[in-house]
VOMI-515113 format. One record per residue (C-alpha): x, y, z. Coordinates in steps of 0.1 Angstrom, whole numbers, padded with zeros to 4 digits, always signed. Layout:
BEGIN
XYZ
...
//
This chain:
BEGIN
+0850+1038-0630
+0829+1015-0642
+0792+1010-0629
+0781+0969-0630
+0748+0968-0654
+0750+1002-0665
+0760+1007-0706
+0792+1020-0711
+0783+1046-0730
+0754+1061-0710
+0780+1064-0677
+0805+1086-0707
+0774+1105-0715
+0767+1118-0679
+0807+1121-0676
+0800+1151-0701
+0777+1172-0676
+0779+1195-0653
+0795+1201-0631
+0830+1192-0644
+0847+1186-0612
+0822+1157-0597
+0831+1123-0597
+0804+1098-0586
+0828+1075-0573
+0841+1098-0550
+0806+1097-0532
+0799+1063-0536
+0807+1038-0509
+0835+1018-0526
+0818+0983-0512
+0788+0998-0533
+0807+1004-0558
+0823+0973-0566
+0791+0951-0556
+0781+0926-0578
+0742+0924-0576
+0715+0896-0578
+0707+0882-0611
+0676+0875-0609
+0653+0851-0627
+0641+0879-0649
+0671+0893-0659
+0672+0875-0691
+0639+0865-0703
+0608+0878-0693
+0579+0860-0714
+0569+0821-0721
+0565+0793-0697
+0584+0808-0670
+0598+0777-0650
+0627+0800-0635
+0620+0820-0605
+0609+0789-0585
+0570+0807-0583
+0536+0785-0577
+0528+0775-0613
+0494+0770-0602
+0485+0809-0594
+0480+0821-0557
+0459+0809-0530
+0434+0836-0529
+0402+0821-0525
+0375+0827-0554
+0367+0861-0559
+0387+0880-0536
+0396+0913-0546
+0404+0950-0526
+0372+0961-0516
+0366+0996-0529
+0333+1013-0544
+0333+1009-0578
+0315+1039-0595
+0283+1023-0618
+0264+1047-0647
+0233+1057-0638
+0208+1059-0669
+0216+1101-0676
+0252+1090-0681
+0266+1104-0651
+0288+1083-0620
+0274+1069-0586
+0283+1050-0564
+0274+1013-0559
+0281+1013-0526
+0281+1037-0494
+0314+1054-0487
+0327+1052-0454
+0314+1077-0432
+0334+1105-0428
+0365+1094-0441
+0366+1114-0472
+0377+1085-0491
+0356+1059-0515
+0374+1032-0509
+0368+1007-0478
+0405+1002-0476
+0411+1035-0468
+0440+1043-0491
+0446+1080-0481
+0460+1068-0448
+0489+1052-0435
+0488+1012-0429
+0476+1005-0393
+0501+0984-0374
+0474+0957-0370
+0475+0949-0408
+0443+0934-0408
+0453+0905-0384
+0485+0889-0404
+0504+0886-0377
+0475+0871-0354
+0469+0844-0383
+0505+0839-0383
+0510+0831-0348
+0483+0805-0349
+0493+0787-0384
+0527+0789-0378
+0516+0777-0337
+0543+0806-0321
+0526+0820-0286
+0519+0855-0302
+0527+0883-0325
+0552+0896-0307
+0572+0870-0321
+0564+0881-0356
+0582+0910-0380
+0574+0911-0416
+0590+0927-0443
+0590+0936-0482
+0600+0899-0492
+0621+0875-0477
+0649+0897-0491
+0641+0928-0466
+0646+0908-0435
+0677+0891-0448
+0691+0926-0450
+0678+0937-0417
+0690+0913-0396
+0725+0923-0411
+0719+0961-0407
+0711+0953-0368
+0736+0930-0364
+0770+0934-0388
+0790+0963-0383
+0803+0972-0412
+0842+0969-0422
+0841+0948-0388
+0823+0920-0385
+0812+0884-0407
+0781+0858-0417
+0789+0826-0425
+0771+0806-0455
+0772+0774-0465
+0770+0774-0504
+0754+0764-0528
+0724+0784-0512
+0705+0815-0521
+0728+0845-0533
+0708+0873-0515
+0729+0868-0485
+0761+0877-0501
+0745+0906-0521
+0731+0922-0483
+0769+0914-0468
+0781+0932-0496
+0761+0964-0496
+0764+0963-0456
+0798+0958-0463
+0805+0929-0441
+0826+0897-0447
+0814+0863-0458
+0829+0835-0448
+0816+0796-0468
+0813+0764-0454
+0803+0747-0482
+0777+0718-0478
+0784+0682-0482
+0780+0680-0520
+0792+0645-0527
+0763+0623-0545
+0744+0650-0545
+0736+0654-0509
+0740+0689-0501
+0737+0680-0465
+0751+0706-0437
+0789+0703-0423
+0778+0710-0388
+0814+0696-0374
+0831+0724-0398
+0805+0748-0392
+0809+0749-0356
+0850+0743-0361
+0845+0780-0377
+0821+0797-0356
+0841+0786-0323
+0880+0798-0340
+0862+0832-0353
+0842+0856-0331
+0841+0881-0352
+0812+0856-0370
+0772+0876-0363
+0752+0854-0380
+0746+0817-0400
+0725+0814-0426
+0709+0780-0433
+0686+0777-0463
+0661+0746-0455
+0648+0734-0479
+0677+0745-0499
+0682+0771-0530
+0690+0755-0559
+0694+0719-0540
+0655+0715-0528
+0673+0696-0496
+0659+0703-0463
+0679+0706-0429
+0670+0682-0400
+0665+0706-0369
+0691+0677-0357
+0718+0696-0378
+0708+0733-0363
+0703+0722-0326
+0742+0718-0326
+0747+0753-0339
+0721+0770-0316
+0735+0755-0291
+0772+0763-0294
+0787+0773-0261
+0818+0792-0285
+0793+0807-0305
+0778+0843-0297
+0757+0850-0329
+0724+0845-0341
+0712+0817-0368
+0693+0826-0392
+0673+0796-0408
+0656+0806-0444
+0625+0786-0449
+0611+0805-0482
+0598+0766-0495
+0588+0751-0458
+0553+0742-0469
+0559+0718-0495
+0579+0694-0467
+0555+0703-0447
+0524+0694-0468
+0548+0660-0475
+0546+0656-0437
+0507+0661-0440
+0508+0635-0466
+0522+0607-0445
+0551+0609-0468
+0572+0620-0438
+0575+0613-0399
+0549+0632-0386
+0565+0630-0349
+0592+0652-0367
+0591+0688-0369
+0604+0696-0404
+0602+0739-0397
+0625+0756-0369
+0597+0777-0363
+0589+0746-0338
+0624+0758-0317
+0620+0798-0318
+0604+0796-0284
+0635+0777-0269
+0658+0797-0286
+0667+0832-0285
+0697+0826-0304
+0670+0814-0337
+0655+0838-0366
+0632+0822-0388
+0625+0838-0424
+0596+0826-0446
+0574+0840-0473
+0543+0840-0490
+0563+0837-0521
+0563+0803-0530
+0533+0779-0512
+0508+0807-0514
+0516+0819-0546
+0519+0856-0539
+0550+0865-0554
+0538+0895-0567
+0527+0913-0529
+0564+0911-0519
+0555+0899-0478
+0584+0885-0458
+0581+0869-0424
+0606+0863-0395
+0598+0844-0364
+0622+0851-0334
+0621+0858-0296
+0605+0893-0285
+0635+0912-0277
+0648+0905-0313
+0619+0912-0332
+0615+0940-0315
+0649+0955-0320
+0645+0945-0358
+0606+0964-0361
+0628+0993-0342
+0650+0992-0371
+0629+0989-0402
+0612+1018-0421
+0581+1028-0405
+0551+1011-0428
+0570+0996-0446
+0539+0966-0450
+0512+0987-0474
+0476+0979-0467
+0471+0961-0501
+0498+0939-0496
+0485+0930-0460
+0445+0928-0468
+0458+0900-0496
+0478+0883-0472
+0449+0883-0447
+0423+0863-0473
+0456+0839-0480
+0456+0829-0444
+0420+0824-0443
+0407+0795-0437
+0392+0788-0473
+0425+0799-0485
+0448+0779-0461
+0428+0748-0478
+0437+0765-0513
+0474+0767-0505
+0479+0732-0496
+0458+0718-0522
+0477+0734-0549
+0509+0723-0526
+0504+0688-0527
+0492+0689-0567
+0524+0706-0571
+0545+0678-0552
+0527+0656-0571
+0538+0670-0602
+0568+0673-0590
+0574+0632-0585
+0556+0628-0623
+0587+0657-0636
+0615+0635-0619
+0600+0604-0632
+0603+0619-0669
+0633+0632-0666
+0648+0601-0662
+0639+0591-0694
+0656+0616-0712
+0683+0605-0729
+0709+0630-0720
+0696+0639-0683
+0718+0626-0656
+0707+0625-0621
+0681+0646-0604
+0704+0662-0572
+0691+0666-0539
+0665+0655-0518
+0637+0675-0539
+0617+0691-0511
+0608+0724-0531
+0585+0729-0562
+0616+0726-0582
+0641+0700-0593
+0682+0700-0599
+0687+0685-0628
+0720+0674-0644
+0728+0674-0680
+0750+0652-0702
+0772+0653-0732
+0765+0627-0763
+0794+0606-0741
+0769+0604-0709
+0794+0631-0691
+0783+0663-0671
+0785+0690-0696
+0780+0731-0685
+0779+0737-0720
+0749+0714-0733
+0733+0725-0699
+0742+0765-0714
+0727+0752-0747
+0695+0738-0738
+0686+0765-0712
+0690+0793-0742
+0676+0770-0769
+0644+0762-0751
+0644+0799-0742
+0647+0818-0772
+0635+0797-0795
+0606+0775-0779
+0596+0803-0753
+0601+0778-0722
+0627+0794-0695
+0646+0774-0672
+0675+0786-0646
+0710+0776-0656
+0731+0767-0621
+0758+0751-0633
+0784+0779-0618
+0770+0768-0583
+0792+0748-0558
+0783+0707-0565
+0758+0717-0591
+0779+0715-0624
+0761+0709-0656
+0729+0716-0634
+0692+0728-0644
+0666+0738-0623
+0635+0736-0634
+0609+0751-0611
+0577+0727-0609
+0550+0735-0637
+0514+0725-0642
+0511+0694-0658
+0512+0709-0694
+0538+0727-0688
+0559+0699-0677
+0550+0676-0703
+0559+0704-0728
+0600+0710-0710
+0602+0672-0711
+0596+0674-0745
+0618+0701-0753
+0645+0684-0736
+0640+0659-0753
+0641+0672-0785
+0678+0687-0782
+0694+0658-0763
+0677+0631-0780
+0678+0646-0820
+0713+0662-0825
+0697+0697-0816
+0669+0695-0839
+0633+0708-0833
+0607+0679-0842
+0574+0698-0831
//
C-alpha cells in the first residue's frame, strides 16, 4: 500500500503496531485510496513574494479599522483587569460576538447583501460554504451517485473538480476547450454532442473566467447547454474571478448591455448553479466563504445536505463589513488598480526576451505566460527553471502550468502590486536575458 504524500517510512513505522492483523487499506475506500489530491499553491514554497495562489495582492477589502468586536480587558491603576466595555447582558460571555454560541442562520445579513449586489430576488437563492471548494463538492454529494454516475469538464480548468469526482467516486469525462492560439474558448457543439449520447452525465462544470487561462465564457456559450432538450443535469458555472470582468464592464472597457456573470440567468434557470467567492476580488482568502446562487428548490436541497453551521460567526461578521458599502467601494477600487496592473505586467512581459505570448483573454488578476528556449521555442524546461530559480533563490514564487492542456511552457503569474511586478519582470529578465545569471 502506499499512501500519496505520506513518507514511506512513517506508513512502515505504523505497519509495526498493534494490532498485527489490521490493514488500513482494507478500510479505506479504494477510490480514496488511490486519489491523487490538489497541489496546491503552497505546497512548495510558502514565504517571499507570493504571486502563486492567484490572491488580491493588494490585501482585503475590509474597510479601515474593522475588527471582531469583543471587550478588550484594560489595567486599571492597582494592576488588576476591567473591562472597557459593558458585556452583553446576560449572556455570560465578554465578547459582543457571542462566541460560546452556535452561528445564527442569519449570519449577520450576508446573504441579504448578497441578494442585492449580486441583484437575485432573495436569499433563498443563496447557500454558502467553506470556500468555493465546499460547494464544488456538495453539489456532487447531492447529485453523483457514486460508482454510477459522471461530470463533465472541459480542461484546462480548475483541478478541484476532479479531486471532489474522485473522493465521491464518480467519473469525469473532458471536453477540452478550444486551445488553438491561445483561445481557450468553450466547445459547445462537442459539449452538447456528449451530454446528449451520455445520460449517465449530472453535472458541467464551466470555469468563467477561466483557471489558469483568465478567459471568460459568453453566457451565449452556456445558454446552449442550459438549454439542452437531451440533457437532464445541472451546470455548474464557477465564477471565483467574476469581479474583475465585471469591474472591466464598469470601466467601459466592456459592453455594458452584456451581462458578463450567469448569476444574471439563475432566475430563468433551474437547471444553473453559480459558485463564487470572497477569495479573490475581496481579498479574503483567508475566511474560507463560498457562495452558490441557484433556484430555491436546489439550494434548498444543497443547505439540507451540508453540515449544520458549517459558516462560523467570524467568518460571516467579516464578510458582512466586505459587503458594506464602504467596503464594496474598497473591493472595486483595488479591482480596477489591480486590472490596471495587470495591462502594465503584460506590457512588460513582452519585452522580455525569452517570453512568448501572454495566452488567453486575461480577465483574472493573473496572466498565462509562455516561456522560450534561447531558439525562441516553447520550452517546459526553462519555464521549470525559472519558476524554481526565482523561487529559491530570489524569494519570488510563481505557479508552473505547463503540464496543463494548451498551456505548455506556461507561467502564471498572479497580478502583484506594482513593486512586486516590476521586481518578477526583472527577475525574468535576469535568467532569460543573462545566460542564467543574477545581476542584482
Amino acid at each position: 500500500m502506499t499512501i500519496k504524500g505520506l513518507d514511506p517510512n512513517v506508513l512502515s513505522q505504523v505497519r509495526s503496531q498493534k494490532p498485527p492483523h489490521f490493514k488500513l487499506e482494507k478500510v479505506i475506500r479504494k477510490n480514496i485510496l488511490n486519489l491523487e489530491p490538489y497541489r496546491c499553491a503552497r505546497d512548495d514554497y510558502q514565504q517571499g513574494i507570493l504571486l502563486d495562489a492567484n490572491e488580491n495582492s493588494l490585501g482585503h477589502s475590509l474597510p479601515q479599522n474593522s475588527s471582531i468586536p469583543h471587550d478588550k480587558p484594560s489595567t486599571t491603576t492597582n494592576g488588576s483587569s476591567s473591562s472597557s466595555s459593558t458585556p452583553i447582558k446576560g449572556s455570560g460571555s465578554d465578547d459582543d460576538l457571542s462566541l460560546h454560541r452556535y452561528p445564527d442562520p442569519s449570519l449577520h445579513g450576508i446573504k441579504s447583501s448578497l441578494a442585492k449586489l449580486r441583484r437575485v430576488p432573495n436569499q433563498d437563492f443563496i447557500c454558502l460554504g467553506v470556500g468555493s471548494d465546499e460547494i464544488l463538492d456538495l453539489i456532487q454529494r447531492c447529485c453523483a451517485n457514486p460508482g454510477k454516475d459522471k461530470i463533465l469538464i472541459c480542461p484546462p480548468t480548475y483541478g478541484m473538480y476532479s479531486v471532489c469526482a474522485a473522493v465521491n467516486d464518480v467519473e469525469v469525462v473532458k471536453v477540452p476547450l478550444i486551445t488553438e492560439g491561445g483561445r481557450f474558448s468553450l466547445d459547445v457543439e462537442r459539449v452538447n454532442q456528449v451530454l446528449s449520447q451520455d445520460p449517465a452525465i449530472k453535472l458541467v462544470f464551466l470555469c468563467s473566467p477561466g483557471n489558469p487561462t483568465g478567459t471568460l465564457l459568453p453566457l451565449s456559450d452556456v445558454v446552449p447547454i442550459l438549454e439542452n432538450p437531451k440533457y437532464d443535469g445541472i451546470v455548474v458555472v464557477d465564477e471565483a474571478y467574476i469581479d474583475f470582468a465585471e469591474e472591466e464592464r464598469n470601466m467601459g472597457r466592456r459592453d455594458p448591455s452584456v451581462e458578463v456573470s450567469a448569476v444574471s440567468l439563475v432566475d430563468q434557470y433551474q437547471n444553473l448553479l453559480v459558485t463564487q467567492t470572497l477569495s479573490k476580488a475581496f481579498g479574503l482568502a483567508a475566511i474560507r466563504l463560498g457562495i452558490a446562487f441557484g433556484q430555491p428548490p436546489l439550494i434548498q436541497i444543497m443547505n439540507n445536505t451540508k453540515a449544520p453551521y458549517n459558516i462560523s460567526v467570524p467568518t460571516a461578521h467579516l464578510a458582512s463589513l466586505a459587503l458594506s458599502e464602504k467596503g464594496l467601494e474598497k473591493m472595486r477600487a483595488n479591482v480596477r488598480t489591480l486590472i490596471r496592473n495587470r495591462d502594465e505586467l503584460i506590457r512588460d512581459l513582452s519585452t522580455v526576451k525569452g517570453c512568448g505570448e501572454v495566452l488567453g483573454s486575461n480577465q483574472a488578476n493573473f496572466v498565462l505566460v509562455r516561456i522560450l528556449d534561447p531558439q525562441g521555442k516553447p520550452s517546459n524546461e526553462v519555464a521549470q527553471s525559472v519558476y524554481r530559480r526565482m523561487a529559491e533563490e530570489r524569494g519570488l514564487v510563481v505557479r508552473n502550468r505547463s503540464k496543463d492542456l494548451g498551456c505548455d511552457a506556461c507561467l502564471r503569474i498572479t497580478v502583484g502590486t506594482k513593486e512586486e511586478n516590476e521586481r518578477c519582470i526583472s527577475l525574468m529578465k535576469q535568467l532569460l536575458e543573462n545566460d542564467g545569471q543574477w545581476t542584482d
